[in-house]
Every structure is written in structure tokens, then in C-alpha cells.
mmCIF file of the N, C-alpha and C atoms, coordinates in Angstrom:
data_MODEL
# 
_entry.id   MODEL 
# 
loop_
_atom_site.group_PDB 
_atom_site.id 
_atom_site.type_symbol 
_atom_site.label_atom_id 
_atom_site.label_alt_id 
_atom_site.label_comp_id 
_atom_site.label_asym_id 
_atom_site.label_entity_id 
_atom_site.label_seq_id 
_atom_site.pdbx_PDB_ins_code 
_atom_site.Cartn_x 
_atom_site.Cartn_y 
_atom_site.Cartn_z 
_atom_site.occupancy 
_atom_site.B_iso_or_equiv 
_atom_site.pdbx_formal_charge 
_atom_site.auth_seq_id 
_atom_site.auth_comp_id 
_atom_site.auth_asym_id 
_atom_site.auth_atom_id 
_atom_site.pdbx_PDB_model_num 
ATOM 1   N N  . UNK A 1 1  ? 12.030 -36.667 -121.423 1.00 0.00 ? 1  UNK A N  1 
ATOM 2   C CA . UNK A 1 1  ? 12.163 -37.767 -120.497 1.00 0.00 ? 1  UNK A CA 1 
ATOM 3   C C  . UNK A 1 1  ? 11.669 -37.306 -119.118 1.00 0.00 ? 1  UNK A C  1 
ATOM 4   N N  . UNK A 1 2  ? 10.507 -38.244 -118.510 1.00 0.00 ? 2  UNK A N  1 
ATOM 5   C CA . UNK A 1 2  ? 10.240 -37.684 -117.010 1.00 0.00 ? 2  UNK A CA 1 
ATOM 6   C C  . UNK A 1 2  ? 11.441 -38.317 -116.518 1.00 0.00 ? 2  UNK A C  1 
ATOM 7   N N  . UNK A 1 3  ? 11.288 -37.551 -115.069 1.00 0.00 ? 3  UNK A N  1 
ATOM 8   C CA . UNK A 1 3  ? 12.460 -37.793 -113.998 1.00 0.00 ? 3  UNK A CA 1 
ATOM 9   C C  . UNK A 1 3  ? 11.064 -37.475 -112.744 1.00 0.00 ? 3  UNK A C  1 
ATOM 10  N N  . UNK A 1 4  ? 11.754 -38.574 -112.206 1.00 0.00 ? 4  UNK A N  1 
ATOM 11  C CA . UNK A 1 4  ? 10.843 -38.403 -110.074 1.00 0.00 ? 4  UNK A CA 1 
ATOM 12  C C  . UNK A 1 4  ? 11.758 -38.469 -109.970 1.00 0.00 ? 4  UNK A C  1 
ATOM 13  N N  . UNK A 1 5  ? 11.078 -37.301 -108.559 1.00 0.00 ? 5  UNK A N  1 
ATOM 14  C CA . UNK A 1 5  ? 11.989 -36.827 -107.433 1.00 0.00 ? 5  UNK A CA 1 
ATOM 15  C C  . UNK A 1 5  ? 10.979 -37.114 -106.102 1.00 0.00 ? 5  UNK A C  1 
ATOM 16  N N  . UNK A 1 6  ? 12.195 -37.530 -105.100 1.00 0.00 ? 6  UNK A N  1 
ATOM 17  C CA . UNK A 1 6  ? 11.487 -37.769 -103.855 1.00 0.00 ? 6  UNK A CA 1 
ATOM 18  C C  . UNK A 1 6  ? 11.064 -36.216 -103.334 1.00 0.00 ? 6  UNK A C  1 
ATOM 19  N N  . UNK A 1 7  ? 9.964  -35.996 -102.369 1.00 0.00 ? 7  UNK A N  1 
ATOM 20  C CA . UNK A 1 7  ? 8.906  -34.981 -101.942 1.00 0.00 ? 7  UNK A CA 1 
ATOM 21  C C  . UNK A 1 7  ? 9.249  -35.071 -100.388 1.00 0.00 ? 7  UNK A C  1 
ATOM 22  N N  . UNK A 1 8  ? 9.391  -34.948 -99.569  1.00 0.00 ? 8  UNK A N  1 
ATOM 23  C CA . UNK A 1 8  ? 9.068  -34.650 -97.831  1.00 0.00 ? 8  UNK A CA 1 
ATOM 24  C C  . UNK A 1 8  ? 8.161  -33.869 -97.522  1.00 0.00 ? 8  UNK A C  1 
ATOM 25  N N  . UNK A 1 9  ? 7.178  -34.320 -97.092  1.00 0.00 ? 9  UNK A N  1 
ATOM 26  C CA . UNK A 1 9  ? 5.935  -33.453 -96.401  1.00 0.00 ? 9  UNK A CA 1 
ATOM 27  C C  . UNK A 1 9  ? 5.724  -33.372 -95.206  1.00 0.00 ? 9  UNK A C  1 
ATOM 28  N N  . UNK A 1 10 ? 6.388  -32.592 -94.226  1.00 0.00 ? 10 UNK A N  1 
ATOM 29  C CA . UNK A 1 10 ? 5.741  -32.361 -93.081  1.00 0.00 ? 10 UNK A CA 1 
ATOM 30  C C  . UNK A 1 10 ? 4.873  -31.273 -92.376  1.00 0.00 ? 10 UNK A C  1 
ATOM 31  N N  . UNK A 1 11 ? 4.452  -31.310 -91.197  1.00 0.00 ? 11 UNK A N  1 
ATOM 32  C CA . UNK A 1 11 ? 3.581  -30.712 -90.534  1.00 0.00 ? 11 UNK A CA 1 
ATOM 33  C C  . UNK A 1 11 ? 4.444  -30.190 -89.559  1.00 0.00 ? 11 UNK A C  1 
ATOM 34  N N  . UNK A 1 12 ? 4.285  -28.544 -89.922  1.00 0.00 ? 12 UNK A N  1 
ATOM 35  C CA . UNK A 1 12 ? 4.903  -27.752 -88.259  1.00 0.00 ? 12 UNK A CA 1 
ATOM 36  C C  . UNK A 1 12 ? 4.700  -27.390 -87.422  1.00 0.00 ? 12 UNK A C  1 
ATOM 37  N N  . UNK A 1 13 ? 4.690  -27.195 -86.058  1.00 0.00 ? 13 UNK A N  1 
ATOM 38  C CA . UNK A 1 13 ? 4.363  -26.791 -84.781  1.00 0.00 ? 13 UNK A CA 1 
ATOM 39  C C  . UNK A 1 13 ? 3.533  -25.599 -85.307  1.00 0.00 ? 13 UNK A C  1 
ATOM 40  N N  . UNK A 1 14 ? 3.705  -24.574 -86.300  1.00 0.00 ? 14 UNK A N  1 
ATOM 41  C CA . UNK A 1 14 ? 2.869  -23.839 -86.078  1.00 0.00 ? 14 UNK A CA 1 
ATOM 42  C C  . UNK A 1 14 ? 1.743  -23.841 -87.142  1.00 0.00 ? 14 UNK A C  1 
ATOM 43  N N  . UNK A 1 15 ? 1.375  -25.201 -87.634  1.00 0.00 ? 15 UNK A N  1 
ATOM 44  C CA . UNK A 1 15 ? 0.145  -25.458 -88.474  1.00 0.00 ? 15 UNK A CA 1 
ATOM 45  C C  . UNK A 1 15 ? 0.607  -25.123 -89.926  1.00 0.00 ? 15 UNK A C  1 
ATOM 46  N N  . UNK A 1 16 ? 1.799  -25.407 -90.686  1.00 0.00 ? 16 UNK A N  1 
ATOM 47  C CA . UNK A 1 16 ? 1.973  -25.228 -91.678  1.00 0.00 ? 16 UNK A CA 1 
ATOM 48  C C  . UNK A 1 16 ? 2.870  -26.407 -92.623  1.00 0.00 ? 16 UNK A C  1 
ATOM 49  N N  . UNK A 1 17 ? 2.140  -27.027 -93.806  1.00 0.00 ? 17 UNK A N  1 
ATOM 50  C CA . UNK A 1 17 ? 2.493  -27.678 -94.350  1.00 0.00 ? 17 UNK A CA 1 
ATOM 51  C C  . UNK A 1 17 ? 3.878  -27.802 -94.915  1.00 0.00 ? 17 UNK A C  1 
ATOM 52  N N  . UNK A 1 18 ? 4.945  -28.433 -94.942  1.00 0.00 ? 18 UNK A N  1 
ATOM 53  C CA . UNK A 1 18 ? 6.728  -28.036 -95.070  1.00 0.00 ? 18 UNK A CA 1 
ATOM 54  C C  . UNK A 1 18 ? 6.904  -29.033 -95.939  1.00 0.00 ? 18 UNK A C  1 
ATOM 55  N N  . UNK A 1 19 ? 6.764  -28.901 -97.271  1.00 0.00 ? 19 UNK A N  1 
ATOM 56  C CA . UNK A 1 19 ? 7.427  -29.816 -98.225  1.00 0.00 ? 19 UNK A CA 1 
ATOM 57  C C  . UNK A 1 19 ? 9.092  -28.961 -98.909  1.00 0.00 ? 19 UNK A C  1 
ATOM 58  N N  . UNK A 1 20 ? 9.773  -30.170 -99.007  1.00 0.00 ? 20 UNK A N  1 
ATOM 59  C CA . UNK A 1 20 ? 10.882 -29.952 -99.537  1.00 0.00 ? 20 UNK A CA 1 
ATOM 60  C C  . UNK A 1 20 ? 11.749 -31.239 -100.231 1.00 0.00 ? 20 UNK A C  1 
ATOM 61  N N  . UNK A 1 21 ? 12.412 -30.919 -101.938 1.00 0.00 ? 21 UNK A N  1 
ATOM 62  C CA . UNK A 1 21 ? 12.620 -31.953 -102.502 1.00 0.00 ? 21 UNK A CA 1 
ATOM 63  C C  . UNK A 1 21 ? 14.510 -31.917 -102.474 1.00 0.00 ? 21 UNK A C  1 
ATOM 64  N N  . UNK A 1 22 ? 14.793 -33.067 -101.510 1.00 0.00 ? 22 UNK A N  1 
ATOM 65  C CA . UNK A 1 22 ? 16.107 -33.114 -101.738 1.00 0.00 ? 22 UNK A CA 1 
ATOM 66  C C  . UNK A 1 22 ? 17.475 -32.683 -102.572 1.00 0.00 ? 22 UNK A C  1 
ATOM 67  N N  . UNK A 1 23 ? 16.677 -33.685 -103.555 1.00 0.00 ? 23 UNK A N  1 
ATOM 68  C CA . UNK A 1 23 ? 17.508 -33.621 -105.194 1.00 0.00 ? 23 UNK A CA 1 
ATOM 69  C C  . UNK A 1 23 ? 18.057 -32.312 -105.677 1.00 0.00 ? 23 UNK A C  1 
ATOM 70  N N  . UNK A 1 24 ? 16.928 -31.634 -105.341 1.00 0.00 ? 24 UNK A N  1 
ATOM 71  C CA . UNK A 1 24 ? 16.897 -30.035 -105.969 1.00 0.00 ? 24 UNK A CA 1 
ATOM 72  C C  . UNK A 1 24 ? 17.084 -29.173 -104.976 1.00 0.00 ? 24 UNK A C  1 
ATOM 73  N N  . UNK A 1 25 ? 17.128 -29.601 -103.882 1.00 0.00 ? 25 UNK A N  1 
ATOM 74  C CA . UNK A 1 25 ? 17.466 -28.283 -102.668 1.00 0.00 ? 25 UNK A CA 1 
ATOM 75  C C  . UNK A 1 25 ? 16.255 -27.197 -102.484 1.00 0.00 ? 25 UNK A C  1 
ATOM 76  N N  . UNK A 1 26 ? 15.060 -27.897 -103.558 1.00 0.00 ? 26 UNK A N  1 
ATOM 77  C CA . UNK A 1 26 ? 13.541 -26.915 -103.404 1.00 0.00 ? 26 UNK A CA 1 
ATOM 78  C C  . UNK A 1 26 ? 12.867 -27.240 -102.360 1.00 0.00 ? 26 UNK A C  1 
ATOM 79  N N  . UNK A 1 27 ? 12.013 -26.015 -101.778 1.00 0.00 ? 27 UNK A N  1 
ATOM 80  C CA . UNK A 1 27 ? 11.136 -26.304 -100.822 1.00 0.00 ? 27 UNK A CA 1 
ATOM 81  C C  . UNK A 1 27 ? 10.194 -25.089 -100.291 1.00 0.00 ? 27 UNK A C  1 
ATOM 82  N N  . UNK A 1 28 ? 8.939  -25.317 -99.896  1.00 0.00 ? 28 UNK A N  1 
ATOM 83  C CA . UNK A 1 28 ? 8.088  -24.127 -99.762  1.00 0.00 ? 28 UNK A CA 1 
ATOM 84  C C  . UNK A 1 28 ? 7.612  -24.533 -98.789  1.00 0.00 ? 28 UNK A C  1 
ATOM 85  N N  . UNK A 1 29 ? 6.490  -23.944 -97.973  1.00 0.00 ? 29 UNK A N  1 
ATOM 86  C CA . UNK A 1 29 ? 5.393  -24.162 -97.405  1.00 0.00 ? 29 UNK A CA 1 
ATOM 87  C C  . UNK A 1 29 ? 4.083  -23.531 -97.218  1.00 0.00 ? 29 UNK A C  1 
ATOM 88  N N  . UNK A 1 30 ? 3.012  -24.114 -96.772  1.00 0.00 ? 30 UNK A N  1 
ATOM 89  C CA . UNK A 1 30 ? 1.867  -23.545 -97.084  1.00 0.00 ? 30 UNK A CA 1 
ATOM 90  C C  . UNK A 1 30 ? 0.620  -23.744 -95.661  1.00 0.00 ? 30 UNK A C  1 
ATOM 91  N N  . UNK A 1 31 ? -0.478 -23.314 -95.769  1.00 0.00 ? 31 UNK A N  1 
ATOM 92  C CA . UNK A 1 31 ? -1.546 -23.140 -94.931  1.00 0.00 ? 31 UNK A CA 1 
ATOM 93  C C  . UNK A 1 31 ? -2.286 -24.758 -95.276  1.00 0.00 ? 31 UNK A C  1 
ATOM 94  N N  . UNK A 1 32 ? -2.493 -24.890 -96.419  1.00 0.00 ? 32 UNK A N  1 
ATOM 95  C CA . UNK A 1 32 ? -3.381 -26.018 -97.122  1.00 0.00 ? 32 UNK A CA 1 
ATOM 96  C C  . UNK A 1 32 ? -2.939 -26.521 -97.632  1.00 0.00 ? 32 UNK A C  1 
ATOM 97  N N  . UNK A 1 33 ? -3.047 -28.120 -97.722  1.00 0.00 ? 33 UNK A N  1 
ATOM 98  C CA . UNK A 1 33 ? -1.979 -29.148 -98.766  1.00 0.00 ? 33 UNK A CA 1 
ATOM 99  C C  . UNK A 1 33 ? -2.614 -28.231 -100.283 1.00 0.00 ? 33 UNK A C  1 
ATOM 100 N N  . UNK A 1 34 ? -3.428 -28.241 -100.702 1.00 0.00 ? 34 UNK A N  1 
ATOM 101 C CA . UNK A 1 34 ? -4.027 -28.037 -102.184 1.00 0.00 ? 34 UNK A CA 1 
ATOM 102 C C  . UNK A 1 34 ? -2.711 -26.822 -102.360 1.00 0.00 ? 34 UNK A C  1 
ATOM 103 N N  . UNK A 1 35 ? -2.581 -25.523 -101.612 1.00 0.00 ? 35 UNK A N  1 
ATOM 104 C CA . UNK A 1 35 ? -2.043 -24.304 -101.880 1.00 0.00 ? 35 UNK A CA 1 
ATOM 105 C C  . UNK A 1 35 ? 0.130  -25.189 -102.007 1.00 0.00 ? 35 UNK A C  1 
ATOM 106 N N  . UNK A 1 36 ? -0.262 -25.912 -100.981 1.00 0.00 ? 36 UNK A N  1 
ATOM 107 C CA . UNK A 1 36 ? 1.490  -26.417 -101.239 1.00 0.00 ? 36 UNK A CA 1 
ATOM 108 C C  . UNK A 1 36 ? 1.666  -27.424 -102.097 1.00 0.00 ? 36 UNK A C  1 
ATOM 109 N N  . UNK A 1 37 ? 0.548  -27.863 -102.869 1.00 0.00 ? 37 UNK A N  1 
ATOM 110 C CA . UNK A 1 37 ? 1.115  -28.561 -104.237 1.00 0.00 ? 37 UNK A CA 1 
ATOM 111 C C  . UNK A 1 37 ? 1.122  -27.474 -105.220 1.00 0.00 ? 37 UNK A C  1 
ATOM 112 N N  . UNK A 1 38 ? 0.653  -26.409 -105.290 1.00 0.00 ? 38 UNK A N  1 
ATOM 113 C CA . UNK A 1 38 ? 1.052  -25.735 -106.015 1.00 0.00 ? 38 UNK A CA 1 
ATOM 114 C C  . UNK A 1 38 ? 2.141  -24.765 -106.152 1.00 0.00 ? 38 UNK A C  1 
ATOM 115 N N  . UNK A 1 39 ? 2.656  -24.416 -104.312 1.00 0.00 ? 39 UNK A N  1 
ATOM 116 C CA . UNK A 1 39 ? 3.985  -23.698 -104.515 1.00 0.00 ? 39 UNK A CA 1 
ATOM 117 C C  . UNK A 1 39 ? 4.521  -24.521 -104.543 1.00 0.00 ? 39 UNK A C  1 
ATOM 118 N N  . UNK A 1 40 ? 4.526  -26.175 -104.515 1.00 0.00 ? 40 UNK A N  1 
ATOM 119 C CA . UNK A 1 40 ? 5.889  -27.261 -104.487 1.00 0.00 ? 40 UNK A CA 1 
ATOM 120 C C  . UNK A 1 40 ? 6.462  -27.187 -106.013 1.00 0.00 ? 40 UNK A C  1 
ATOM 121 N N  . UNK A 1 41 ? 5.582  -27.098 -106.569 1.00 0.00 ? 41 UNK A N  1 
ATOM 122 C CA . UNK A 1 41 ? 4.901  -27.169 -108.541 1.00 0.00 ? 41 UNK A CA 1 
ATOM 123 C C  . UNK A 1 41 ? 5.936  -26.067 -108.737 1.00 0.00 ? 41 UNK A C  1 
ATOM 124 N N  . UNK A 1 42 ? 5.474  -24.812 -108.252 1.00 0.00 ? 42 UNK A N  1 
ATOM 125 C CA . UNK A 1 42 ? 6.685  -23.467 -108.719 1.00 0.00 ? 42 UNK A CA 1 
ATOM 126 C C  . UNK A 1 42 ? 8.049  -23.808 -108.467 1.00 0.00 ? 42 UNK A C  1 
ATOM 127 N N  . UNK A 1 43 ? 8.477  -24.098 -106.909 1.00 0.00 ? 43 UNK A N  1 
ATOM 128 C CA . UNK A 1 43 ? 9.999  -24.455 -106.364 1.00 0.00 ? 43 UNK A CA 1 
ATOM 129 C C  . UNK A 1 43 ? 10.548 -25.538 -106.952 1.00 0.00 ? 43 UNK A C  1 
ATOM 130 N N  . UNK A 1 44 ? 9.479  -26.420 -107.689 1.00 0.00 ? 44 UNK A N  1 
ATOM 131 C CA . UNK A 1 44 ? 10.571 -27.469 -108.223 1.00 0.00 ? 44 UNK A CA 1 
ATOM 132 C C  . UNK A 1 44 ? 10.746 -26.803 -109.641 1.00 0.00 ? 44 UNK A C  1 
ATOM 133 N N  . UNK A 1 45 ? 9.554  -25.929 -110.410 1.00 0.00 ? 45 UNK A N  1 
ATOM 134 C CA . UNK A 1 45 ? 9.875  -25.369 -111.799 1.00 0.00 ? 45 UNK A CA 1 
ATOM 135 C C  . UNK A 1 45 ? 11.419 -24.434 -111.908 1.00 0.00 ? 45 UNK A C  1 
ATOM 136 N N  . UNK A 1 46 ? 11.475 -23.496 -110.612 1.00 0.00 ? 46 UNK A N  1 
ATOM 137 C CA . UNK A 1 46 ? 12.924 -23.084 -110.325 1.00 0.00 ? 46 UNK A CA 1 
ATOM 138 C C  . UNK A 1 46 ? 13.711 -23.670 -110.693 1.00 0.00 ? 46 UNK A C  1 
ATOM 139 N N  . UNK A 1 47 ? 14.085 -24.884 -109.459 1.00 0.00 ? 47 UNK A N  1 
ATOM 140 C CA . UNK A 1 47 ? 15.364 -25.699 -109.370 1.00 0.00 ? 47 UNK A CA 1 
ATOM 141 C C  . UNK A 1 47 ? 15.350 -26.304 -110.638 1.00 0.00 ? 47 UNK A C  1 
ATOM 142 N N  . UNK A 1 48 ? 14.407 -26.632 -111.570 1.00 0.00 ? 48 UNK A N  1 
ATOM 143 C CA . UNK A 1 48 ? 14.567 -27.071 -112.681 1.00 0.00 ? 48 UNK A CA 1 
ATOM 144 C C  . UNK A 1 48 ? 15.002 -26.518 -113.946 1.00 0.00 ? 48 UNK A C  1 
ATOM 145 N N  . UNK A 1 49 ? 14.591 -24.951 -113.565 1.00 0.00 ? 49 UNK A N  1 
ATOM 146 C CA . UNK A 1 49 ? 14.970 -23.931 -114.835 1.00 0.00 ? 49 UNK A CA 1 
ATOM 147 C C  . UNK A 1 49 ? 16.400 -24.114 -115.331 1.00 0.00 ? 49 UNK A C  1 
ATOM 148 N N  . UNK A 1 50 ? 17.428 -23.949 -114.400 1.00 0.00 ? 50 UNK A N  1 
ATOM 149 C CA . UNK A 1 50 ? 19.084 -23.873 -114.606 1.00 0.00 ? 50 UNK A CA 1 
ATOM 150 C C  . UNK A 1 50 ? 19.062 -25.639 -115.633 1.00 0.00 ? 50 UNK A C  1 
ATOM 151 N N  . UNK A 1 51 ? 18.399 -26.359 -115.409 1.00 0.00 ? 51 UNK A N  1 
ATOM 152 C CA . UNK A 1 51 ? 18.391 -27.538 -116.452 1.00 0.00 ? 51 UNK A CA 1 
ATOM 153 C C  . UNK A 1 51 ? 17.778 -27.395 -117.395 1.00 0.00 ? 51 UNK A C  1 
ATOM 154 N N  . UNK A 1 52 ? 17.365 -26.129 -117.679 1.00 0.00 ? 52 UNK A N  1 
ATOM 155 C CA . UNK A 1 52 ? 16.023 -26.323 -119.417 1.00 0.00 ? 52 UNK A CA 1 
ATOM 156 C C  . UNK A 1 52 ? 14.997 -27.445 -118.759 1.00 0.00 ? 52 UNK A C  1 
ATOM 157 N N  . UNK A 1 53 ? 14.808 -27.568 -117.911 1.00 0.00 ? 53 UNK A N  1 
ATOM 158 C CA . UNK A 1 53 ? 13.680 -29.102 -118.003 1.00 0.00 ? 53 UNK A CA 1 
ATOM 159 C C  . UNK A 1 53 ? 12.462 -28.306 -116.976 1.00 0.00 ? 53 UNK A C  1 
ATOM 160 N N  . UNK A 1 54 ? 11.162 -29.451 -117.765 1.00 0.00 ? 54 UNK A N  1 
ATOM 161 C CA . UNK A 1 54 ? 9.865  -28.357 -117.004 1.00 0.00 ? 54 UNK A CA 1 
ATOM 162 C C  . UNK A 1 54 ? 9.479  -28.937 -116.401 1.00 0.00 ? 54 UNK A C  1 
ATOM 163 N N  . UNK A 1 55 ? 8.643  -28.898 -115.118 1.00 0.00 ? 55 UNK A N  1 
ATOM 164 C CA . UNK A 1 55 ? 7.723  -29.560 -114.376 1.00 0.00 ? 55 UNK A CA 1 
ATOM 165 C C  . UNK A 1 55 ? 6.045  -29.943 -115.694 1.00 0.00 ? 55 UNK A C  1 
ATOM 166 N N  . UNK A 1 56 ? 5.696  -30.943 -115.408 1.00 0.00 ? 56 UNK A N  1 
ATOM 167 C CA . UNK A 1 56 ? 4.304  -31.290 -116.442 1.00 0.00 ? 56 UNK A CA 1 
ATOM 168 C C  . UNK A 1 56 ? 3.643  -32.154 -115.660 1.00 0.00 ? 56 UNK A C  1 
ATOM 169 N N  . UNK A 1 57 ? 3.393  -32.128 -114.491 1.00 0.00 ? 57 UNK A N  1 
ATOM 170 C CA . UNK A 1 57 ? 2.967  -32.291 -113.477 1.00 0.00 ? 57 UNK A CA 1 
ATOM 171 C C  . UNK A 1 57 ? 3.582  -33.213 -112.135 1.00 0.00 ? 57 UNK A C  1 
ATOM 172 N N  . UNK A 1 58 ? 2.313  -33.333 -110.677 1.00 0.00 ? 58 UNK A N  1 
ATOM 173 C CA . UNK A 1 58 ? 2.870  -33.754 -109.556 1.00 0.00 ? 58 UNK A CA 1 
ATOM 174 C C  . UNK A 1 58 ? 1.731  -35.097 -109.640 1.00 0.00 ? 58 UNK A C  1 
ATOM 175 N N  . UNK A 1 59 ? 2.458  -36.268 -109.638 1.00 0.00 ? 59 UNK A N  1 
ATOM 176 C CA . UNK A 1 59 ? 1.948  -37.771 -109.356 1.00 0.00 ? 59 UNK A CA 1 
ATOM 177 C C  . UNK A 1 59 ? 2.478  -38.617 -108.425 1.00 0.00 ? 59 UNK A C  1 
ATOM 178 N N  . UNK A 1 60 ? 2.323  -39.565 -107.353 1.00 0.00 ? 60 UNK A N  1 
ATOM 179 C CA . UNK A 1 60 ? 2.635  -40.415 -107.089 1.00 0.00 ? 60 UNK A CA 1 
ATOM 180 C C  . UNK A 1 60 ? 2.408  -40.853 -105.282 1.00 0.00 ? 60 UNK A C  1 
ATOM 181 N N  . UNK A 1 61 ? 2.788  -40.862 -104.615 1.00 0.00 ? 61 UNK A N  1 
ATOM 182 C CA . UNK A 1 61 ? 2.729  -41.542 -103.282 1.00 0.00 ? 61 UNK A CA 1 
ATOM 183 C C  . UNK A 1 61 ? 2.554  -40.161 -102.498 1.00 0.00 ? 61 UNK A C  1 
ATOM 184 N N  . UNK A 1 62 ? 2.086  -40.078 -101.467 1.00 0.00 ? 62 UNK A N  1 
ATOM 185 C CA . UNK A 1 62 ? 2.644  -39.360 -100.427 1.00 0.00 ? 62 UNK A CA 1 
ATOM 186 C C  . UNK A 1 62 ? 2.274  -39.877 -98.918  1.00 0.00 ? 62 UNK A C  1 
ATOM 187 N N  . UNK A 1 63 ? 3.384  -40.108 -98.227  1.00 0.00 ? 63 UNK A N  1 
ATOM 188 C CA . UNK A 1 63 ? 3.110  -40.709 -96.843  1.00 0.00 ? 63 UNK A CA 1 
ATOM 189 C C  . UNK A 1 63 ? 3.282  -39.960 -96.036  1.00 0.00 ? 63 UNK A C  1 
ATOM 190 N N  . UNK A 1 64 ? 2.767  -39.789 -94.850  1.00 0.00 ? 64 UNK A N  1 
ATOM 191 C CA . UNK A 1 64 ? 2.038  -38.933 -93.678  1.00 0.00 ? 64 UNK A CA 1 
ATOM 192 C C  . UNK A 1 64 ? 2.432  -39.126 -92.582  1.00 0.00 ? 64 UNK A C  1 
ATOM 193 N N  . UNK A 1 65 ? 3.226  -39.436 -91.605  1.00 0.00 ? 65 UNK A N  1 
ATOM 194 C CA . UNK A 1 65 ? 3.261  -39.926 -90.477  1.00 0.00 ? 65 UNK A CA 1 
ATOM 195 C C  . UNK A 1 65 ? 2.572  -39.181 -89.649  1.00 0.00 ? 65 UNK A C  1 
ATOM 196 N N  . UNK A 1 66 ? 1.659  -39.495 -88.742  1.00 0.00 ? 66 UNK A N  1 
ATOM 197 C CA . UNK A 1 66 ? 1.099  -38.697 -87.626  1.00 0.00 ? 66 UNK A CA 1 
ATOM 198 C C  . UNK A 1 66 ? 2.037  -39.240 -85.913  1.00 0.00 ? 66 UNK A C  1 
ATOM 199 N N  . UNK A 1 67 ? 1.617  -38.389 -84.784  1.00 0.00 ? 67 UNK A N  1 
ATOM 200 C CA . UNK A 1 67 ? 2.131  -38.512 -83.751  1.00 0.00 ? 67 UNK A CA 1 
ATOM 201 C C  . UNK A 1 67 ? 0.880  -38.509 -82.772  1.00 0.00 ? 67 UNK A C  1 
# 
């Protein structure tokens, strides 16, 4: 059975991408969106391990706010 989970993506003062998923208390960050969908991919495979359940991929929205 898939399960979504909400994503937060922000941008930090010092140029680094900050995603982190509520649900799971996961979160990484990175230089390049491409490099932080893939550590988001690992931190949610973590928080998911203690459930037996796998990540089989990342789909869906992502919104941006700029300033």
C-alpha cells in the first residue's frame, strides 16, 4: 500500500536546500535540489525502516515560495 507524506522545502541563508518530512521526523539537506531528492529518498527510507515499509519512489507537488 503507498502512503504520501507531506515534504517542506526550503532555502537557507547559507544557499542550501532544507527539506524535511513531518510525519517521520526525516530531514536532510543539500547544495542542489537533484542531490536533495536523493538524500530526502535515503531519510525517508530510515524513518521508514522501523515500519518494514520501503520508499519506491518521490512524486507529486512541490511549492516554492520565494521572497
Amino acid at each position: 500500500m503507498r502512503r504520501r507524506h507531506r515534504v517542506v522545502v526550503e532555502w537557507d541563508e547559507e544557499g542550501y536546500f532544507v527539506a524535511h518530512v513531518p510525519e517521520l521526523h526525516a530531514h536532510t539537506q543539500a547544495q542542489s535540489f537533484e542531490e536533495l531528492l536523493q538524500r530526502l529518498q535515503e531519510a525517508i527510507a530510515v524513518s521508514l525502516e522501523e515500519e518494514k515499509a520501503e520508499v519506491v519512489g518521490l512524486e507529486g507537488e512541490l511549492e516554492i515560495e520565494a521572497a
